[in-house]
C-alpha positions as CSV (number, residue, x, y, z in Angstrom):
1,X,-22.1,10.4,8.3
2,X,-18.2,10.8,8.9
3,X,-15.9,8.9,6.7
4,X,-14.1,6.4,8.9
5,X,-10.5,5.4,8.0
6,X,-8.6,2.6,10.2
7,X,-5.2,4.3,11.9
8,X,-6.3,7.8,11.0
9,X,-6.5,10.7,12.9
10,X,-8.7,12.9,10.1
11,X,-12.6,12.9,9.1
12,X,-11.8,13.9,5.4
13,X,-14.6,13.0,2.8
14,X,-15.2,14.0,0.0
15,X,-17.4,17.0,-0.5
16,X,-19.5,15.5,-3.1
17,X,-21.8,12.0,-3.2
18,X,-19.7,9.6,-3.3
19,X,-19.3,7.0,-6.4
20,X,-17.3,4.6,-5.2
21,X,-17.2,3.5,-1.3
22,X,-14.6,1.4,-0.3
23,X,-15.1,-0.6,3.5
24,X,-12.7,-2.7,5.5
25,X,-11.1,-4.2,2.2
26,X,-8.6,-6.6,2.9
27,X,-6.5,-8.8,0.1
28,X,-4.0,-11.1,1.0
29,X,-1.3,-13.7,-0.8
30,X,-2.2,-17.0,-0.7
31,X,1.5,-18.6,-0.2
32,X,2.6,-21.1,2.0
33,X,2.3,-18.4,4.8
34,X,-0.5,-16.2,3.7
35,X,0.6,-12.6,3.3
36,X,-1.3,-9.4,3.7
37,X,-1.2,-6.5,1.6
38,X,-3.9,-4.6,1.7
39,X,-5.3,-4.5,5.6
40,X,-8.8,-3.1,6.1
41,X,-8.8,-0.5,3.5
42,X,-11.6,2.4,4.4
43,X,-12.3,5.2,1.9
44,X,-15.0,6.9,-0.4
45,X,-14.0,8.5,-4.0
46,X,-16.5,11.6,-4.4
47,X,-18.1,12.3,-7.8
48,X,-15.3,14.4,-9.8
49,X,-13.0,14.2,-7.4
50,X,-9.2,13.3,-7.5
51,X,-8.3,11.6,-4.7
52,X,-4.5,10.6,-4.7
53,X,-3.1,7.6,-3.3
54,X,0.2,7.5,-1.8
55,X,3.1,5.4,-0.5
56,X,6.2,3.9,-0.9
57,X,6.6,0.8,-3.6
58,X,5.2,-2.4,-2.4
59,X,3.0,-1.0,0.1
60,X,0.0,-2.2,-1.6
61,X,-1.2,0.7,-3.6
62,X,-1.4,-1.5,-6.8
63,X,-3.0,-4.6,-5.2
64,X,-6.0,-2.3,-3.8
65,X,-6.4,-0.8,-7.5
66,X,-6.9,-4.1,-8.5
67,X,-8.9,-5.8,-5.9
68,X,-11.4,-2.5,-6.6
69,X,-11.7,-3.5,-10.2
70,X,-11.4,-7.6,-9.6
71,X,-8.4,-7.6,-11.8
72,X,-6.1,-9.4,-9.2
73,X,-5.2,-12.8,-10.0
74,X,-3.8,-15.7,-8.0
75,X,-2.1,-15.8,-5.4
76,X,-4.2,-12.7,-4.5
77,X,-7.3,-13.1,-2.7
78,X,-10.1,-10.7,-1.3
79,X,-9.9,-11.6,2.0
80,X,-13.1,-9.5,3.2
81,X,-15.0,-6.3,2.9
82,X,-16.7,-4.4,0.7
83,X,-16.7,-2.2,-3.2
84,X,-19.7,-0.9,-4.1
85,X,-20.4,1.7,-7.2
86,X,-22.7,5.0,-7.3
87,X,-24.3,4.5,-10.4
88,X,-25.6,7.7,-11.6
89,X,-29.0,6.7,-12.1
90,X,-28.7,5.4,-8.1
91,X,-28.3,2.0,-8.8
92,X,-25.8,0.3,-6.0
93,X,-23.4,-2.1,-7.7
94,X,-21.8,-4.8,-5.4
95,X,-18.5,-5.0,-7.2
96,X,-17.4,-8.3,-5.2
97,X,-20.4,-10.4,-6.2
98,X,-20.8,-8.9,-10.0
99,X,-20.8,-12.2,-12.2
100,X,-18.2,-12.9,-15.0
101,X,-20.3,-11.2,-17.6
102,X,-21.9,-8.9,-15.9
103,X,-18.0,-7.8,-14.7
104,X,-17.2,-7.6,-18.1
105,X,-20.1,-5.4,-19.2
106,X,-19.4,-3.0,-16.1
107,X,-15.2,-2.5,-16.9
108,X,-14.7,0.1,-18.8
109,X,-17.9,1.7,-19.3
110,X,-18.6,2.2,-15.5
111,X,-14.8,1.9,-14.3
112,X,-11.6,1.9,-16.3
113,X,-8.1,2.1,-15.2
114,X,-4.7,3.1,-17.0
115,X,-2.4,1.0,-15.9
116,X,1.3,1.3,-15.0
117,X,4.0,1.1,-17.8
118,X,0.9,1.7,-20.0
119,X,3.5,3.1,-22.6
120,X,4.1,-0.8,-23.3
121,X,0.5,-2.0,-23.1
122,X,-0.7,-1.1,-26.6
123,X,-0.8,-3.9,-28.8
124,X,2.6,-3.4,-31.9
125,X,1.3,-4.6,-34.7
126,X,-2.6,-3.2,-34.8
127,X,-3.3,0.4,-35.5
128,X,-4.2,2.7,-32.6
129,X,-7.4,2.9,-34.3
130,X,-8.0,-0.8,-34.8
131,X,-7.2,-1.2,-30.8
132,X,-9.8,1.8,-29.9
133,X,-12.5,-0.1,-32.8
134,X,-12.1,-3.2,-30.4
135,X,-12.9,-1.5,-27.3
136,X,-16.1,0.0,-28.5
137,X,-16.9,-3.2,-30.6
138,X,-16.8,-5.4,-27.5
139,X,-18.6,-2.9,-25.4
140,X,-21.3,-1.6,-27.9
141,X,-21.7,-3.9,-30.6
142,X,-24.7,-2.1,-31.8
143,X,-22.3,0.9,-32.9
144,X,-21.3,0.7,-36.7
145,X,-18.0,0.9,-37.8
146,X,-18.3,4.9,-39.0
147,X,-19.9,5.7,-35.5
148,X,-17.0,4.0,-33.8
149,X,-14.0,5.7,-36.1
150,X,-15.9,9.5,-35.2
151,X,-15.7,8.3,-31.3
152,X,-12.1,6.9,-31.6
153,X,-11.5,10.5,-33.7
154,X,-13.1,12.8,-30.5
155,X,-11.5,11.3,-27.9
156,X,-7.8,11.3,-29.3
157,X,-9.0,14.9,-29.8
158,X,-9.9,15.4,-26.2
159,X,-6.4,14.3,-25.0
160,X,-4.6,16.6,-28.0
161,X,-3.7,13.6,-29.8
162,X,-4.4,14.3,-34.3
163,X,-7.2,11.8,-35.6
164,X,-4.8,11.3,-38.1
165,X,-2.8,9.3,-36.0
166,X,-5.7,6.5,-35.5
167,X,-4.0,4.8,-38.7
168,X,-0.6,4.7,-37.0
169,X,1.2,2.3,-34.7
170,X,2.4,2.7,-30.9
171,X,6.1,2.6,-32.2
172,X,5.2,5.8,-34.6
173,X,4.3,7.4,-31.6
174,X,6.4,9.2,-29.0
175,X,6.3,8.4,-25.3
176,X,3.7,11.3,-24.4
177,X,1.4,10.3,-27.5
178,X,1.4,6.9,-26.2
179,X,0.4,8.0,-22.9
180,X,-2.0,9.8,-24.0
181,X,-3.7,7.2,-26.0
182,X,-4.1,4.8,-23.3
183,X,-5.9,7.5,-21.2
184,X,-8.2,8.1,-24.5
185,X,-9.0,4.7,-24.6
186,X,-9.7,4.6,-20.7
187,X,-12.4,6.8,-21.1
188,X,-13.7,6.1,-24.5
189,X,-16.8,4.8,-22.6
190,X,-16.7,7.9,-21.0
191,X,-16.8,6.0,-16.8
192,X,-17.2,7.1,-13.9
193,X,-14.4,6.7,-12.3
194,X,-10.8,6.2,-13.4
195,X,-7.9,4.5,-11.7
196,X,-4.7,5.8,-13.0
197,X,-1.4,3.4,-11.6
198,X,1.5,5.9,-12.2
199,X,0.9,6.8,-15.8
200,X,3.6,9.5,-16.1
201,X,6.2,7.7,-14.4
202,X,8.3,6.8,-17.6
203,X,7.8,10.5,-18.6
204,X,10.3,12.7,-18.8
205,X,9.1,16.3,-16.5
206,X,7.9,18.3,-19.4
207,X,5.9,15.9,-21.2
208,X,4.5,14.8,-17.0
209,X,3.1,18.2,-16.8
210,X,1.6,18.5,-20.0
211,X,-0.2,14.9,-19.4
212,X,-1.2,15.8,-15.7
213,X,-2.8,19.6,-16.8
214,X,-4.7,16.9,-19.8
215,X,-6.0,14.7,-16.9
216,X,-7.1,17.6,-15.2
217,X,-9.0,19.5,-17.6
218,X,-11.0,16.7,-18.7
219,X,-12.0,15.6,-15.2
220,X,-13.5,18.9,-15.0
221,X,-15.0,18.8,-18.9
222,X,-16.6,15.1,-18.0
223,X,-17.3,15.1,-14.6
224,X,-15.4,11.8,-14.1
225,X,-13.6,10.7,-10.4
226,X,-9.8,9.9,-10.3
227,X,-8.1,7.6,-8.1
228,X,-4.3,8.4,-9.2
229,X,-1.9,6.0,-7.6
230,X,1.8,7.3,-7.5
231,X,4.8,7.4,-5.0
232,X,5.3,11.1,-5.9
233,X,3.5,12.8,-3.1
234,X,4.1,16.4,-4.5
235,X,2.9,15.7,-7.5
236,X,0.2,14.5,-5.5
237,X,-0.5,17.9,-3.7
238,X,-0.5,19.7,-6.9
239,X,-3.2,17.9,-8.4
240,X,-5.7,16.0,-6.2
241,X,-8.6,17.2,-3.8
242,X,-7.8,14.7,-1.0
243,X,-4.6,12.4,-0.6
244,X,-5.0,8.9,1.0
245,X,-1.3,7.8,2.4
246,X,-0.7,4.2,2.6
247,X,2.0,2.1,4.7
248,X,2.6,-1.7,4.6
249,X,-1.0,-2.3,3.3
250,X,-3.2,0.2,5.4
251,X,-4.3,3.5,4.6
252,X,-2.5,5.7,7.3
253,X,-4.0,9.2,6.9
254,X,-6.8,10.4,4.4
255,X,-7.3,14.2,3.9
256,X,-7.7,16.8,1.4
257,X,-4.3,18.0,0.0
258,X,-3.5,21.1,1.4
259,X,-4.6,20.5,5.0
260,X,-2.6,17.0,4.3
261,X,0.6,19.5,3.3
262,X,0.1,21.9,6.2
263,X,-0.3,19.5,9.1
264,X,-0.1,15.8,8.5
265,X,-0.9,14.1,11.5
266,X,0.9,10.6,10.4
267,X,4.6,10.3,11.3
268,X,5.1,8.7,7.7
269,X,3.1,11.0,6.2
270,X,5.4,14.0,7.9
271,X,8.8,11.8,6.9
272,X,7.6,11.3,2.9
273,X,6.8,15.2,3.0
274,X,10.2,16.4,4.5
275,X,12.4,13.7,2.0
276,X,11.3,15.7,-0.9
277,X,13.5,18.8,-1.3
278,X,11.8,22.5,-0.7
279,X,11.8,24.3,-4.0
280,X,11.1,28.3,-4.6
281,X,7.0,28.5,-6.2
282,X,3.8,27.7,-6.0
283,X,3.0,24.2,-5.6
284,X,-0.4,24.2,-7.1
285,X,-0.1,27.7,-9.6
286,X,0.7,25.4,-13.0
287,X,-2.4,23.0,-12.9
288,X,-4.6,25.0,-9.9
289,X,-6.8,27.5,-12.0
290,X,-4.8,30.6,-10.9
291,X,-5.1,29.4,-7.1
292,X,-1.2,31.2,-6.6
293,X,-1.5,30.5,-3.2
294,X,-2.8,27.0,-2.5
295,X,0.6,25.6,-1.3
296,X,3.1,27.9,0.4
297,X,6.5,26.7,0.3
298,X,8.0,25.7,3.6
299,X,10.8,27.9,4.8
């Protein structure tokens, strides 16, 4: 089968099963004149795969990471199409028709997402501990309260983050910490898939580096799929398998990164590649596993 995507000239997909498949999604804003945002999205997210998503702000990036994981709230609506989740155990998951309970149940432990400005999104008067206790609380009641500290403990560990710090509060924390606590408690469930909406955006370059080699590495330790949303489309090439480009609500061009890089096909895709300034280096070298060559630098 060949992965069809609307207004696209490429038959990228990815090169594992897919977990998530994504088919002629549309969302629109109910206002006095209805507006579209998201126009017969088309895509599939491959198990362990990071598969960018790119465009300018306010072309609908946001509102399809949402309509995914039915957090969109009025005015939105899901005009049409489809979501449906891989499970591992190959169960198929309608994602449009789960129930409010069963929704609840499946967020988080299936699918989680760190969302943008997630710097701000911790709670400022509860422990980074007592915030991680609720997660697993609401999800896994059966847990006790020791079993939950030693898996709040491993997976601050897991994103370089002390235990120590589960008895302190976001404002003892610096930006990057922060950061890196919000994607600990994305996958604290240990999901699937994770949808990250610009999470180093507020960071300053060293810290962004340091946070994007973390998301890397444990994509490869857990096996999890990435969807990571950002306007950035370098920082897209150096991390992600395939990039999906998106203008005024539709997904443009869909390919993996460094064919993407070499040849878009898109005339936006070509202009966002030549605003960014050319820079002496590998690309790829400081995340890539020693892949010096995977981007040559255009002359």
């Amino acid at each position: 089968m060949t992965l069809h995507v609307e207004n696209s000239n490429t038959t990228a997909r990815p090169a594992g099963g897919p977990v998530l498949t994504v088919k002629n999604l549309s969302v629109v804003y109910e206002t006095e004149t209805p507006i579209p945002a998201v126009l017969d999205a088309n895509f599939e997210l491959g198990r362990g795969e990071i598969l960018g998503l790119a465009g300018e702000s306010g072309c609908g990036k946001t509102t399809l990471a949402y309509a995914i994981n039915r957090l969109h709230q009025p005015p939105a609506r899901i005009a049409s199409g489809e979501v449906t989740f891989h499970d591992r155990d190959g169960e198929d998951i309608d994602l449009l028709n789960l129930e409010d309970e069963s929704l609840r149940r499946f967020r988080w432990s299936k699918l989680s997402m760190v969302f943008q400005g997630a710097m701000n999104a911790l709670n400022p008067v509860r422990t980074i501990g007592a915030q991680l206790d609720d997660t697993l609380r609401a999800h896994n009641p059966a847990l006790r309260k020791p079993e939950r500290k030693t898996r709040s403990a491993d997976v601050l560990t897991r994103v370089g983050v002390d235990p120590a710090r589960l008895r302190s509060y976001p404002h003892e924390l610096s930006g990057g910490m922060r950061q890196r606590v919000m994607i600990a408690m994305a996958m604290l469930l240990e999901p699937q898939v994770m949808i990250m909406d610009e999470p180093t955006t507020a960071l300053d370059v060293v810290v962004q580096r340091d946070i994007l080699r973390e998301i890397v590495r444990l994509k490869e330790e857990l096996n999890f799929a990435v969807i990571f949303i950002t306007h950035d489309l370098p920082l897209l090439l150096e991390i992600s398998d395939r990039i999906a480009v998106m203008l005024r609500g539709e997904i443009v061009e869909l390919d993996d990164a460094e064919t993407l890089y070499r040849s878009a096909t898109h005339p936006y895709t070509r202009k966002l590649l030549a605003s960014f300034p050319s820079l002496s280096g590998d690309r790829g070298a400081f995340i890539r596993s020693g892949e010096h060559d995977s981007f040559e630098e255009q002359k």
